[in-house]
N, C-alpha and C positions, 0 to 999 in steps of 0.2 A: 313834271319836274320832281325831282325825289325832295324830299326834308333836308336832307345830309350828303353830301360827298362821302365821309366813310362812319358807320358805326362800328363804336369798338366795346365788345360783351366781354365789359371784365373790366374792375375800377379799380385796380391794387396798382402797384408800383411800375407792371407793364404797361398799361393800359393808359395812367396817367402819362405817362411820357411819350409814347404813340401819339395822344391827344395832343402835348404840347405842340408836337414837333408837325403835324399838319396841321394847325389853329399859327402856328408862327410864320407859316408859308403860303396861310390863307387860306387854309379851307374849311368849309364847312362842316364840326365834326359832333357826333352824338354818344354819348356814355352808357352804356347800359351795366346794370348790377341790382341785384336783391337785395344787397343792404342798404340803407341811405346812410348811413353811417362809415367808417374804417371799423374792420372785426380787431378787438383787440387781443392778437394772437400773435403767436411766434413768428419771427420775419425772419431775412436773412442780417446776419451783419457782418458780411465782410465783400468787398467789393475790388478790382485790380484795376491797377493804371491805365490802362482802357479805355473803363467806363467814368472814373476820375476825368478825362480828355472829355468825353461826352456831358457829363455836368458842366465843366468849363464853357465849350462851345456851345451849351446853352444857357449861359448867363447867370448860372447857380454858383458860381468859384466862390464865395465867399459867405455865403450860406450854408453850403456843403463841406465848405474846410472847419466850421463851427462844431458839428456834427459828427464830423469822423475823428481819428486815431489813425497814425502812419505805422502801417506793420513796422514791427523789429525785427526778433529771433522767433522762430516757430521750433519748439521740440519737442522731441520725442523720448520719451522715460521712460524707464524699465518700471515693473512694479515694485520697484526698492528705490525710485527714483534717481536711478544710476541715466549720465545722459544717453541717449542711442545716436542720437542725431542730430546737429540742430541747422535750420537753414535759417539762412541771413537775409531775411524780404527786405532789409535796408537798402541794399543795392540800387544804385540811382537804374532806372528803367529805362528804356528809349522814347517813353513819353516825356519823361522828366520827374525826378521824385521816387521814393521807394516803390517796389512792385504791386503794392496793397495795401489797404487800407480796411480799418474795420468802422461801424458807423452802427446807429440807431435807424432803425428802415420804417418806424412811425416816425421819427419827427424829417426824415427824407420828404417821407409822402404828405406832411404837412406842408413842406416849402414847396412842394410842387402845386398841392392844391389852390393855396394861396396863388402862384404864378396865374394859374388855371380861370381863377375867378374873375381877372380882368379881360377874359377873352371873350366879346359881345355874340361870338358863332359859336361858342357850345351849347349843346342842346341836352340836356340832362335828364335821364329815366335812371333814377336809383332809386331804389324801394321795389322793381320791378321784376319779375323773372322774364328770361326771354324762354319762353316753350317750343317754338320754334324758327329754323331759318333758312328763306326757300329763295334761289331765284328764279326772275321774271322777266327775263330777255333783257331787258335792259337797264337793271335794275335787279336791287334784292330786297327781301322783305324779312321784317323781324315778327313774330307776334309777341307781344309782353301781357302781362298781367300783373294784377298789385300781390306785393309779396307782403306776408304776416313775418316781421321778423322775431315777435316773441312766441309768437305760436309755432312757427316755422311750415309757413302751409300758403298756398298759392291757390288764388281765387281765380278759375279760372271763365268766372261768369261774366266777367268785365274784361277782356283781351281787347287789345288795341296793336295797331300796327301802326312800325316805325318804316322809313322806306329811305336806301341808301343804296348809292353807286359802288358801293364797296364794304361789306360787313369783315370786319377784324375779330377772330374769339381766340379774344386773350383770357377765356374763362376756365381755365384751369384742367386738373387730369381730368373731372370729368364733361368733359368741352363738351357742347352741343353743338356747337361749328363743326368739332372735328367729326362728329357724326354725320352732319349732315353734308359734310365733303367726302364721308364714305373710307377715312384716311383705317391703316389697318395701324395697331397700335403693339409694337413689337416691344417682348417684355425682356430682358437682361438677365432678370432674376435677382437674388440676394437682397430681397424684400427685410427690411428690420422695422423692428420696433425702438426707440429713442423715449426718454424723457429727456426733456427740453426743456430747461429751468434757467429763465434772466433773474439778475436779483441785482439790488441798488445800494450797494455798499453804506453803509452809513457811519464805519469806524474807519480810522486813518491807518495807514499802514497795515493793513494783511499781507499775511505773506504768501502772495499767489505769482504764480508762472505768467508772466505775462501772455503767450498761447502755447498752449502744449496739448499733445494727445499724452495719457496717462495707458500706455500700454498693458495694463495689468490686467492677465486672463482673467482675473475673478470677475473684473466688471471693466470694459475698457472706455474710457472717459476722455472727453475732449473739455476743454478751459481756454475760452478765448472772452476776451473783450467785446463788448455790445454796444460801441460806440464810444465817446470819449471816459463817462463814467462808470456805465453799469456794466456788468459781469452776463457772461454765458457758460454756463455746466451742462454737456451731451454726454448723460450716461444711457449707456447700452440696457436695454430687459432683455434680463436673461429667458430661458426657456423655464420652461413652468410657472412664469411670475405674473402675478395680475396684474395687468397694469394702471387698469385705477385704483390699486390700492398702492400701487409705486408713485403715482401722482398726487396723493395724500399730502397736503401739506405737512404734517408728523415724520414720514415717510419722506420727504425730499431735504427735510431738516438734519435728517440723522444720515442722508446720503453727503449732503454737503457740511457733515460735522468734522471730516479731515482740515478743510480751509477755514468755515466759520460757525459763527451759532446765531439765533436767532436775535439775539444783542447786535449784533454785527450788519445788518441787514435787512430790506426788505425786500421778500419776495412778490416781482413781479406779474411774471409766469411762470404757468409750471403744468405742460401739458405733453402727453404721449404722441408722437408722431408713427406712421410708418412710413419710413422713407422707402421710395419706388425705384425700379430706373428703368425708364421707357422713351421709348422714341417713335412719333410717327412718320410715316410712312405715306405721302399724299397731303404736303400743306397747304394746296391750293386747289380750288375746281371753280372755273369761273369766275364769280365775285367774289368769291368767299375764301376768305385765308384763314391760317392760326400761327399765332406765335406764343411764346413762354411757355408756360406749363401746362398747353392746352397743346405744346407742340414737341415735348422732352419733359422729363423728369432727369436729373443728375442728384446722384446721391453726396449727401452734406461734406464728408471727406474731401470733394472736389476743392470745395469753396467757390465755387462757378456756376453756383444755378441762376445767382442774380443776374450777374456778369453775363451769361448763355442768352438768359431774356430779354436784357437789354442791347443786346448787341441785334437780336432777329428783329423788334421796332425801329432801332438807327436803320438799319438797314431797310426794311420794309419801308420806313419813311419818306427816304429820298424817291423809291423807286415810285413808292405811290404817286407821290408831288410830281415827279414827270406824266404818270400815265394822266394823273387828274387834268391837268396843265396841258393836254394833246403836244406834249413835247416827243414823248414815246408811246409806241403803240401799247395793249394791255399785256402783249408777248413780252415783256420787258419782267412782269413779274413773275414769266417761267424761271426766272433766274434764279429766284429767293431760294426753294429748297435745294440746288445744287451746291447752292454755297453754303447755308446754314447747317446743311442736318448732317453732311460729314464731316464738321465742324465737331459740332455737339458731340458725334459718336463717338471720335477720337476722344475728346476727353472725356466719357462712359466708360470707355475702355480703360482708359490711363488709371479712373477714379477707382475702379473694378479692384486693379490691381494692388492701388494701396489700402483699399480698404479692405482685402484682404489679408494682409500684412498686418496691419494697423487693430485689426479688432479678430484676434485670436482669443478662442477660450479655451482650447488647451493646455496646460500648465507645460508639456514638455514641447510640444509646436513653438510654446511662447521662446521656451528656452535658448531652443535653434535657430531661433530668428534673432532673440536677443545676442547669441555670441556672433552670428553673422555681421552684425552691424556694429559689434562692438570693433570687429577685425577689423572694418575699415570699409566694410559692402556700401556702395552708392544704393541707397533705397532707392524706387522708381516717384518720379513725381508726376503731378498735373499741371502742365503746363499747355496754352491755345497755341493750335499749332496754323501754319497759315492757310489759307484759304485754298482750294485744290478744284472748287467747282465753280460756275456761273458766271457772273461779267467776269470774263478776266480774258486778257487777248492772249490768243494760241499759242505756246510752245515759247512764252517770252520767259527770261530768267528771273523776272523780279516779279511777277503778274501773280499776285494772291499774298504778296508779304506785307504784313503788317506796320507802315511807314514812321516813323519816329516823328514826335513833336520835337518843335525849339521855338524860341522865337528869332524873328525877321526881322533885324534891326532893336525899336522901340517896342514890336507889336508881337502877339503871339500867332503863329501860324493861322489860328482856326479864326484869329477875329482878321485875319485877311483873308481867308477863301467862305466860310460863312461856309454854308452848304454848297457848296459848287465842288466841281473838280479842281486839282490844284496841277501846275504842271512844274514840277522844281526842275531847273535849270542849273548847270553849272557852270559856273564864272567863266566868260569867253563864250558859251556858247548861244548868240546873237540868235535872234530871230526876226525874221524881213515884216515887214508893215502888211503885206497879204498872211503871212502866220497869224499876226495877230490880231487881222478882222475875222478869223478863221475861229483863232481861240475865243474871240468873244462873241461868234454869234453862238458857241459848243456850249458856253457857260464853263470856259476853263481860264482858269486864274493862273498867269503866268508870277513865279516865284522864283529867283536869285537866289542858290543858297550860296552863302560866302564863307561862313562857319559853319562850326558847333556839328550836332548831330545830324543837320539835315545835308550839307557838304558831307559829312561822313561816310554817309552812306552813297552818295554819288561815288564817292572817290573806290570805297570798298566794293561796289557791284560794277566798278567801271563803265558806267553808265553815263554818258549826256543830259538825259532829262527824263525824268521819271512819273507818270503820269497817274493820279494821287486819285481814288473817287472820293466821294463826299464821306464814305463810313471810315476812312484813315485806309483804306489796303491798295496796295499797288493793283492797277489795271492792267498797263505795259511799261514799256521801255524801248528810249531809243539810243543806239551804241554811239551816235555822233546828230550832231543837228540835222546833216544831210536825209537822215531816216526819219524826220519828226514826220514830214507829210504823211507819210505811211502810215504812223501809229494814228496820228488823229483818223485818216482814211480808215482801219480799225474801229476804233472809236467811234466813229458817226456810223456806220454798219449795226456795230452791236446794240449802240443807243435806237436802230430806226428812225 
């Protein structure tokens, strides 16, 4: 018998929520990571209506709404701070709420660990490196070691193995999961360098953009919020710049002396990134998977790298908790990269494009783009587009669309279906007493919509009932009740 049902090599923001989400469904799960601590380093902080849905449905709503900031106006300024552009994230979203939110991703990963601590089945190796991860028929093996995190060196005289039905490396670009799955690691290009400086306001009223990119070839600069209080500034290095002397506290002082001075503020961080953009290619062989940044890089532009990570553990999640559960065979998790990584790629591409746009150092490039968008040009955005691969039933018109929340009466959709399937239903259309010993031995939650946005979209896709998987995206669709048999008949196929 293994230690663990799944180990997951990687303790950051991914990994803890992986964790939650099979430890809430009952299974046995194990943490691996070299620091025993959280590194206190730059994070991301902005996260979309989505993943907002996902905090909800697991019990965070009011923890998480403490922490974040609801996007407003995002714009875009000339280098004379003439406007170019400005998009309105206010917009109530089909989950409910503006499209985005910006947040502090340490004290995120605080309320998570906290959740994390009352769960009697985690099994905890931090402080460890995992050196290697092999499987063993029926089963996989970790080896670890105690990691020196002041010295930054791995004792490799004391190895110990961890042994689990399912190893997760959520352990970043340089995965050792994804190596040992053999995935091939496809590079984009248009690798940068960033200084990445938070800082913690401490005078009242500055007068800052609430988020803007600051389009100006000399140095092009993004200003966004870092949760409810503190500040984020992403200035580009240029070419020939050194960048530890650009990360110089002296030097990040006199970059941010347009908005403040050192009266004004405390800086938090202030360190050089290079942001990537990569994708692999094989995120499964066997036991062994990757998700987040062990499995994509999306450059900061997007605003979607969190967002990308947390969406490939929701998903990974459920699917696990079936195969765990001999509900579905382990073929179930051929699904994941069909569905995730053309996900992800599309919005590579999208990101690609505004960021090149968006961070010109040309003066006369700047110029032609600035009068373009003065005219009235629609800049391109990054927006998730819907699902195109994996569970999703054949050749159906709604199967990969991303379903709207609302709530059901008194209740909110997600604390009625919990992690199950949902099946909305629209008003009149009945289902017989064999449907639904049908739907409930499927683990599908029959749903009424009567109003609001989940009738909406019944009515807008002319659809009878629409059948919801546990991550929010449409599986199939039936045109009339008389066709329900059939999608379920789908449905129980694709689930095994």
């Amino acid at each position: 018998m293994t230690e663990v049902d799944v180990a997951i090599i990687g303790y950051d923001l991914t990994g803890k929520v992986l964790a939650e989400q099979l430890l809430s469904a009952g299974h046995r799960v194990a943490v691996v990571d070299r620091y025993a601590e959280a590194r206190p380093r730059s994070r991301a902080v902005e996260y979309d209506h989505e993943i907002k849905r996902m905090f909800y449905a697991m019990g965070l709503a009011d923890e998480v709404d403490k922490i974040s900031r609801p996007m407003g106006h995002f714009t875009w300024y000339s280098a004379t701070w003439q406007v170019l552009h400005d998009f309105d994230e206010s917009r109530p979203s089909i989950s409910g709420g503006p499209s985005g939110f910006f947040l502090d991703q340490h004290a995120l990963e605080r309320i998570l660990e906290d959740r994390l601590t009352r769960h009697e089945h985690l099994v905890r190796r931090l402080g460890f490196e995992a050196l290697a991860v092999e499987e063993r028929g029926d089963h996989a093996e970790i080896t670890l070691a105690p990691f020196d995190q002041d010295a930054a060196t791995t004792s490799a005289e004391k190895p110990r193995l961890l042994t689990a039905r399912f190893v997760v490396g959520a352990d970043g670009a340089a995965s050792i999961t994804r190596a040992a799955i053999g995935s091939e690691w496809r590079d984009f290009g248009g690798d940068q360098d960033w200084l990445v400086v938070d800082v913690e306001p401490t005078a009242p009223n500055l007068d800052l953009p609430d988020a803007a990119q600051w389009c100006n070839p000399a140095r092009p600069t993004r200003l966004l919020p870092a949760g409810v209080k503190n500040r984020r500034w992403e200035f580009m290095v240029l070419p020939g710049e050194n960048p530890e002397g650009l990360a110089r506290p002296e030097a990040v002082w006199r970059l941010l002396s347009d908005w403040m001075t050192p009266d004004d503020g405390v800086l938090l961080q202030h360190d050089v990134h290079t942001f990537q953009t990569r994708l692999a290619r094989g995120w499964r062989r066997g036991r062994l998977l990757i998700a987040g940044q062990a499995a994509h890089l999306l450059p900061p532009v997007s605003g979607q790298g969190m967002s990308s990570d947390l969406r490939d553990v929701w998903m990974l999640s459920w699917l696990l908790d079936r195969v765990l559960k001999g509900t579905s065979p382990d073929t179930l998790l051929d699904s994941y990269e069909p569905a995730r990584a053309p996900h992800v790629e599309a919005l590579i591409q999208a990101s690609l494009k505004v960021d090149e746009l968006l961070c010109m150092t040309d003066p006369a490039s700047a110029a032609g783009r600035d009068a373009s968008l003065l005219r009235g040009e629609r800049p391109p955005q990054v927006k998730p587009p819907d699902l195109s691969g994996g569970l999703l039933r054949d050749k159906d018109p709604v199967a990969g669309r991303l379903m709207p929340h609302d709530k059901v009466g008194a209740h909110r959709l997600d604390d009625l279906t919990g992690r199950a399937f949902a099946l909305l239903l629209r008003p009149g259309a009945q289902i017989i007493p064999a449907q639904e010993k049908r739907l409930a031995a499927l683990g599908v939650v029959p749903i009424t919509a009567h109003e609001g946005r989940l009738a909406a979209v019944l009515a807008e896709t002319g659809r009878a009932a629409i059948l919801v998987r546990p991550d929010f995206y449409a599986y199939g669709s039936a045109s009339d009740i008389v066709a329900l048999p059939s999608l379920l008949d789908d449905l129980e196929a694709a689930l095994g």
